[in-house]
Each structure stands twice: as C-alpha cells, then as structure tokens.
C-alpha positions as CSV (number, residue, x, y, z in Angstrom):
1,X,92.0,52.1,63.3
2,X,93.5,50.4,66.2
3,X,96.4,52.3,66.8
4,X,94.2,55.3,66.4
5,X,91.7,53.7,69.4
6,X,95.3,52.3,71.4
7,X,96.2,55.9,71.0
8,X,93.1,57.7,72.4
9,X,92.8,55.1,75.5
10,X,96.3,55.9,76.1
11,X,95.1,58.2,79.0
12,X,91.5,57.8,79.3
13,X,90.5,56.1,82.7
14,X,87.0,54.8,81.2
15,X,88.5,53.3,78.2
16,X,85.7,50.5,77.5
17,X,83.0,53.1,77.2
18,X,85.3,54.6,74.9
19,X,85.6,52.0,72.7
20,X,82.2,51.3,72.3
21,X,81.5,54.3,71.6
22,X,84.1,54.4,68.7
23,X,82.9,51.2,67.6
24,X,79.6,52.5,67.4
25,X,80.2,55.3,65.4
26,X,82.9,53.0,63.2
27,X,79.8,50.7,62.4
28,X,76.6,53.6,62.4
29,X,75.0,54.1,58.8
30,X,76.9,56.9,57.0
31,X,75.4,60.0,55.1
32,X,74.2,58.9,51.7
33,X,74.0,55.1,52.5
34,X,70.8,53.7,51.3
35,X,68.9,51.1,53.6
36,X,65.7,49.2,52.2
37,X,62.3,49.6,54.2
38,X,63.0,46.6,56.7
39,X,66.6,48.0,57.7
40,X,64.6,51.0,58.3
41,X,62.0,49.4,59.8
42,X,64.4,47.8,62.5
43,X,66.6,51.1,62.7
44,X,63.5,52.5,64.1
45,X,62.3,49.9,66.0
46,X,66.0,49.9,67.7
47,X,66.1,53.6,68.3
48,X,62.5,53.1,70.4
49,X,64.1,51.0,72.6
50,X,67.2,53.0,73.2
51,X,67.9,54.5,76.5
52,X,68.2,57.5,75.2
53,X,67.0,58.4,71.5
54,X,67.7,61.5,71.4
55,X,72.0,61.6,70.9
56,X,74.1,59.2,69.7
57,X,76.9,58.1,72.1
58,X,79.5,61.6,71.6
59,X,76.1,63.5,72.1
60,X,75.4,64.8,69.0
61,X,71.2,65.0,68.2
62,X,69.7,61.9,66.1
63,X,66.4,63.4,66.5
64,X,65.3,67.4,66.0
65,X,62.0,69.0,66.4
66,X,61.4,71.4,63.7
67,X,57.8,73.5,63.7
68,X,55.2,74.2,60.9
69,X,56.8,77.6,61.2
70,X,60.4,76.8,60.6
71,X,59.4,74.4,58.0
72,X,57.3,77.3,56.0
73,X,60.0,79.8,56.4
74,X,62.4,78.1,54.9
75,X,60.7,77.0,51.8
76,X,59.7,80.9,51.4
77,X,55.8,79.7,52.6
C-alpha cells in the first residue's frame, strides 16, 4: 500500500490531499460490511456535518435521489 501511494505522489504537486484521500477510501466501509445501529447512527450523524455530503473525496455520489416513479418502474408497479 505504501509503495503504491509513494508511487502515485511521485508526480502529484498536491500530494497531502492525495493521501488523505486514499486513506479515506483505504479505511471507508466496504460493500457488504455490516455496521450495528449506533455505527450507523454516527455514520449518519458524520455525513450531516460534512462539507459536502453528497461525493466522497474522488467524487463519486454517496447520496442519489430516486422518484416514486423510478422506484415503481422498476419493480414493474
């Protein structure tokens, strides 16, 4: 892992935000990982206070409006 994250810096001028932003995504929960209600709970109550909520730090969406319409359509309502 640290060679990999030596590697990448290797020619990025802003090399601390890059590392925390691997580190982040190093340490975030994975798919399939199960949390008990008061990790939740403080997940949540983390992702409130974020600056942004929205993305995690490469960008990609944490949170996704979906309407009643998309939500009927595809279970064939």
């Amino acid at each position: 892992f640290i060679l990999e994250l030596v590697d990448d810096l290797s020619d990025e001028r802003n090399w601390r935000e890059k590392t925390i932003t691997t580190l982040a995504c190093r340490s975030a929960v994975k798919a399939g990982q199960r949390l008990d209600a008061k990790q939740i709970h403080a997940l949540l109550e983390q992702l409130a206070a974020a600056e942004n909520p929205f993305t995690c730090p490469h960008g990609r969406p944490i949170i996704v409006r979906i309407s009643e319409q998309e939500i009927l359509r595809r279970f064939g309502r």
